[in-house]
C-alpha positions in Angstrom: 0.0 30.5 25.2 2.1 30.6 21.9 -0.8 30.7 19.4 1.0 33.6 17.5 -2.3 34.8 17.2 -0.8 38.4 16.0 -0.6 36.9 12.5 -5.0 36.6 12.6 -5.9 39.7 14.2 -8.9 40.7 12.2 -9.5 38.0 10.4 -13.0 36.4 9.9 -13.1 33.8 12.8 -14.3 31.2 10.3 -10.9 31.4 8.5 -9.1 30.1 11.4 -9.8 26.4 11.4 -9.6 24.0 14.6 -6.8 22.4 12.9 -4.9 25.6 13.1 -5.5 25.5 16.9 -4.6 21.8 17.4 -1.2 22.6 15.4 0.4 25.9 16.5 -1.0 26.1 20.5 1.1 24.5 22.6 -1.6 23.7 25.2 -4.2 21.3 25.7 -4.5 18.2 23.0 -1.1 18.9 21.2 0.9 18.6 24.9 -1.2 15.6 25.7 -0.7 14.0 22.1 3.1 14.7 22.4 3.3 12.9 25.5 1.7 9.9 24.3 3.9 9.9 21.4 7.0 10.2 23.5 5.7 7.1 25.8 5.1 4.7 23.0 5.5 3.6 19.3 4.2 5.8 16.9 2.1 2.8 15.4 0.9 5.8 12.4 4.5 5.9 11.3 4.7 2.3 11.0 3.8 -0.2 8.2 0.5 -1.7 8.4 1.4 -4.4 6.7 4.8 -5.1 7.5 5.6 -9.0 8.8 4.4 -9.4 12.1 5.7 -12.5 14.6 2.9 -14.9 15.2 2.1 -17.0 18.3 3.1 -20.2 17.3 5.8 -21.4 14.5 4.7 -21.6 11.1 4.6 -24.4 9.2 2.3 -22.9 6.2 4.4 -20.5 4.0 1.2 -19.3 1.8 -2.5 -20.1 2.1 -5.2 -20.2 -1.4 -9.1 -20.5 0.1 -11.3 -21.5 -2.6 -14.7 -20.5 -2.2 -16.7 -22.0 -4.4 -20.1 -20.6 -4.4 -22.5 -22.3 -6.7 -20.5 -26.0 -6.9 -22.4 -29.3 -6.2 -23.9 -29.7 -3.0 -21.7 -31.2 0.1 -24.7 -34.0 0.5 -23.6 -35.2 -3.1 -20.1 -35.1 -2.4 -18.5 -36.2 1.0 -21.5 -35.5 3.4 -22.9 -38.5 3.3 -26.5 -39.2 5.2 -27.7 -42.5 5.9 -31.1 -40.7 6.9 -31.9 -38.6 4.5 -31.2 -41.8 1.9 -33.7 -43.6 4.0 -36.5 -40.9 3.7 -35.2 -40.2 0.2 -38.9 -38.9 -2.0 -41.4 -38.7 2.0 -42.5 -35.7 3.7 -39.8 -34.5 6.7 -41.2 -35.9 9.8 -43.6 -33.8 11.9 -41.6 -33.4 14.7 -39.0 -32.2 13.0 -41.0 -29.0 11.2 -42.0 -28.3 14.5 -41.9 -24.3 15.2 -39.9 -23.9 11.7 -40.4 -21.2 9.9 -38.0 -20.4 6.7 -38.6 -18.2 3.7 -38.8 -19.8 0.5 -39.0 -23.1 1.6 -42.4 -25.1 1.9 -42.6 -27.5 4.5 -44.5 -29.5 2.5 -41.7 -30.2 0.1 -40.6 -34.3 0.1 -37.0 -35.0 0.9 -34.3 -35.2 -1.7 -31.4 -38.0 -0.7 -28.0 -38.4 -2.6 -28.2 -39.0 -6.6 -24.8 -40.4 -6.7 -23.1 -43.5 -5.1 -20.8 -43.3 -2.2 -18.3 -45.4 -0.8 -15.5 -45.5 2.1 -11.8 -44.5 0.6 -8.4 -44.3 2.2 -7.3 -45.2 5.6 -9.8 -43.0 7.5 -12.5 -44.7 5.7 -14.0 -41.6 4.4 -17.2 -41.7 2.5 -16.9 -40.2 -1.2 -19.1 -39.7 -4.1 -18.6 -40.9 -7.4 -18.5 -37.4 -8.5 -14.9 -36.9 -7.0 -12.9 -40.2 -7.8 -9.8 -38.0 -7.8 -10.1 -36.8 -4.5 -10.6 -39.5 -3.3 -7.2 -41.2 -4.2 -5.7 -38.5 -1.9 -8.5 -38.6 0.7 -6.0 -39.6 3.6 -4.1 -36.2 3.2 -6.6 -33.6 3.7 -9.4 -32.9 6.1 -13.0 -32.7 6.2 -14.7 -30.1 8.7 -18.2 -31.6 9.6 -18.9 -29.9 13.0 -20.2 -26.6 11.5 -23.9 -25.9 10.9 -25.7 -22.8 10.2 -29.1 -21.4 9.7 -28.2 -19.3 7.2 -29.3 -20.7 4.3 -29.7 -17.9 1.6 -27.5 -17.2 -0.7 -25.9 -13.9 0.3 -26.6 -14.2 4.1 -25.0 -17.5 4.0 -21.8 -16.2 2.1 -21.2 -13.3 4.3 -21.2 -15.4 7.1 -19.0 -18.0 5.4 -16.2 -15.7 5.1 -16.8 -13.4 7.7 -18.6 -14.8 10.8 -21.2 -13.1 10.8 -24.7 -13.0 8.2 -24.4 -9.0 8.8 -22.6 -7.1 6.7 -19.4 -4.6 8.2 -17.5 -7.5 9.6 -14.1 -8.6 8.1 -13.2 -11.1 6.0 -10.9 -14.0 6.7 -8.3 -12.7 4.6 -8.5 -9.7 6.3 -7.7 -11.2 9.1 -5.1 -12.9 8.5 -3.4 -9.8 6.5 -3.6 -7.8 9.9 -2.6 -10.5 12.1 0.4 -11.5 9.9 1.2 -8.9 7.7 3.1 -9.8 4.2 6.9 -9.9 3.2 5.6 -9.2 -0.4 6.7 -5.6 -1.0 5.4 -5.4 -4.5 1.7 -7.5 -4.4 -1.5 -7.3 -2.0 -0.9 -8.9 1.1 -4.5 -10.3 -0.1 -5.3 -10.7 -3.3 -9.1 -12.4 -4.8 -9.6 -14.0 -7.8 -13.1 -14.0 -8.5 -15.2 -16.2 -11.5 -17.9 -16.2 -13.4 -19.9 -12.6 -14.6 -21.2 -11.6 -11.8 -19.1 -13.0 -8.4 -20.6 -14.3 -5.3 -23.6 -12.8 -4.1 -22.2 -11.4 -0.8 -20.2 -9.1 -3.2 -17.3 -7.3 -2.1 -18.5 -8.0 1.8 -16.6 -11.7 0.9 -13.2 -9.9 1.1 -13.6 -6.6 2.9 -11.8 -5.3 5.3 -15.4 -4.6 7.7 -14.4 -2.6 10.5 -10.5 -2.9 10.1 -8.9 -0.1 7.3 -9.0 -0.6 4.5 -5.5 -1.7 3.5 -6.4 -5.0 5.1 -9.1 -5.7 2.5 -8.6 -7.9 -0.8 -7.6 -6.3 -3.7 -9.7 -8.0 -6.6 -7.8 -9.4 -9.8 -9.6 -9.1 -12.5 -9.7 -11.0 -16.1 -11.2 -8.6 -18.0 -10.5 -4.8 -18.4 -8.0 -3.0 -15.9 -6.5 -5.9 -14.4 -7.1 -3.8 -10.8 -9.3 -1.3 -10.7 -8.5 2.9 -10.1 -4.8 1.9 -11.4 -5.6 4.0 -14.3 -7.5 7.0 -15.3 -10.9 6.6 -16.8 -12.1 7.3 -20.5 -12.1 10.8 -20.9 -9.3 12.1 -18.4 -6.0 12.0 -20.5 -2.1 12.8 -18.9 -2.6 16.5 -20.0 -6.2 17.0 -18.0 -4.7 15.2 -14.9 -2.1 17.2 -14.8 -4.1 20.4 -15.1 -6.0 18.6 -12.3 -3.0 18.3 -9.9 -1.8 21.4 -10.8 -5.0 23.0 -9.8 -5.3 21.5 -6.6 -2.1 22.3 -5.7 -3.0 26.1 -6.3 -6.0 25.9 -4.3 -3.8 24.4 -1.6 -1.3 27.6 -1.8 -4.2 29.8 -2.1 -6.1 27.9 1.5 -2.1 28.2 3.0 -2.0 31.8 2.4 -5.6 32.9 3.7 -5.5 30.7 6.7 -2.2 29.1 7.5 -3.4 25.7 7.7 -4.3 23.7 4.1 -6.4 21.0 3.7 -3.1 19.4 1.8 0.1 21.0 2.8 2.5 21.5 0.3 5.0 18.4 0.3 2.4 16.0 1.6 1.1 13.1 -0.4 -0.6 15.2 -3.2 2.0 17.5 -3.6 4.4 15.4 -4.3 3.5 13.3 -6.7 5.3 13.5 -9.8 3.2 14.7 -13.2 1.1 11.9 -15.0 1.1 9.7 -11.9 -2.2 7.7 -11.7 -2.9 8.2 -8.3 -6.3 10.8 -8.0 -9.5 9.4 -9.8 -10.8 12.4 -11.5 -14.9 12.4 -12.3 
């Protein structure tokens, strides 16, 4: 075993990490790890989100959701219900509450029908409200998905599962999705950027475009109007170029000092840390 374990004789056992071992031994894990190396792609050394081929031909070049949490309701804009105008203002039918049981909802609440006139447009004879006379000129050339149902009906729960699939939280987003099943050809952009209105965004939060389970490269990067266009871009109040730099330059010393007392740093020199050139905003100091 080549461990050149002459150069720790006498050394506090807790100095000598297990990364050490997994390194310098040529036995066990390393061997194995090399093999698997040498038998396929190294998918570590490869870009995440480089272009990938999908199944089928594209036709779409680029794709903007809108997710527009808080708009009119889908009954008073092309969901139309003959029913619920007919029982517009009475109780729900007694069969029909029936076993339910739903927070913040009182079964003994009337029935609220459509406020707004509708009417058939285009070709396909869609029903539209009043409320979108514009869309409805161009009615023949989109779609309108009315085979979903859910039973989540809160706010957040219902948002989550919206973009994600799921009402629990950890799962990932559509975007996120789509960035690791495609990748992007944009070298200089987020493969998935968000724009997010109003003061205080959708109340699924962040969960809306995470990345879940996936990494985290695969999550949306948030565009923001106000502030720091993209957040941890630049240092915060109080941390200046100088004090960074004293920063880096201290971690890089700690490195050296960990190299020299053990022989395995928690940042060798040359990686990532150490080569970043002074002033760049790359560490969040606190």
């Amino acid at each position: 075993m080549s461990c050149q374990d002459h150069l720790y004789r006498g050394l506090d056992g807790r100095t000598v990490s297990r990364r050490w071992f997994f390194e310098q031994c040529g036995v066990g894990l390393g061997a194995i790890a090399l093999n698997q190396l040498m038998g396929t792609p190294a998918q570590a050394a490869e870009d995440p989100l480089a272009p990938k081929k999908p199944h089928f031909a594209p036709k779409a070049k680029n794709v903007i959701f809108l997710f527009m949490a808080g708009a009119p309701s889908h009954l008073e804009m092309f969901d139309y219900k003959p029913q619920l105008v007919k029982f517009d203002g009475t109780l729900p039918p007694a069969d029909l509450l029936k076993g339910y049981r739903a927070a913040f909802i009182n079964p003994n609440s009337k029935l609220l029908g459509p406020k707004f006139k509708f009417a058939k447009q285009g070709k396909n004879g869609a029903e539209i409200s009043e409320l979108i006379p514009h869309l409805a000129k161009v009615v023949d050339d989109i779609s309108i998905v009315k085979s979903m149902t859910t039973d989540a009906f809160n706010h957040a729960p219902g948002q989550v599962l919206m973009n994600t699939g799921s009402q629990q939280f950890g799962r990932p987003s559509m975007g996120a999705w789509v960035t690791y099943g495609l990748g992007s050809e944009s070298r200089d952009l987020p493969a998935f950027v968000v724009f997010s209105s109003g003061k205080k965004g959708p109340s699924g939060g962040n969960s809306c475009w995470g990345s879940g389970f996936l990494p985290t490269v695969y999550q949306g990067v948030q565009f923001r109007s106000s502030g720091d266009p993209v957040l941890y871009l630049s240092n915060p109040k109080g941390v200046d170029r100088e004090l960074q730099e004293d920063s880096l330059a201290s971690i890089r010393k700690l490195n050296e000092m960990h190299l020299s007392a053990t022989g395995t740093p928690r940042s060798r020199p040359g990686s990532a840390l150490s080569r970043w050139p002074s002033g760049c905003n790359r560490v969040r100091l606190s």
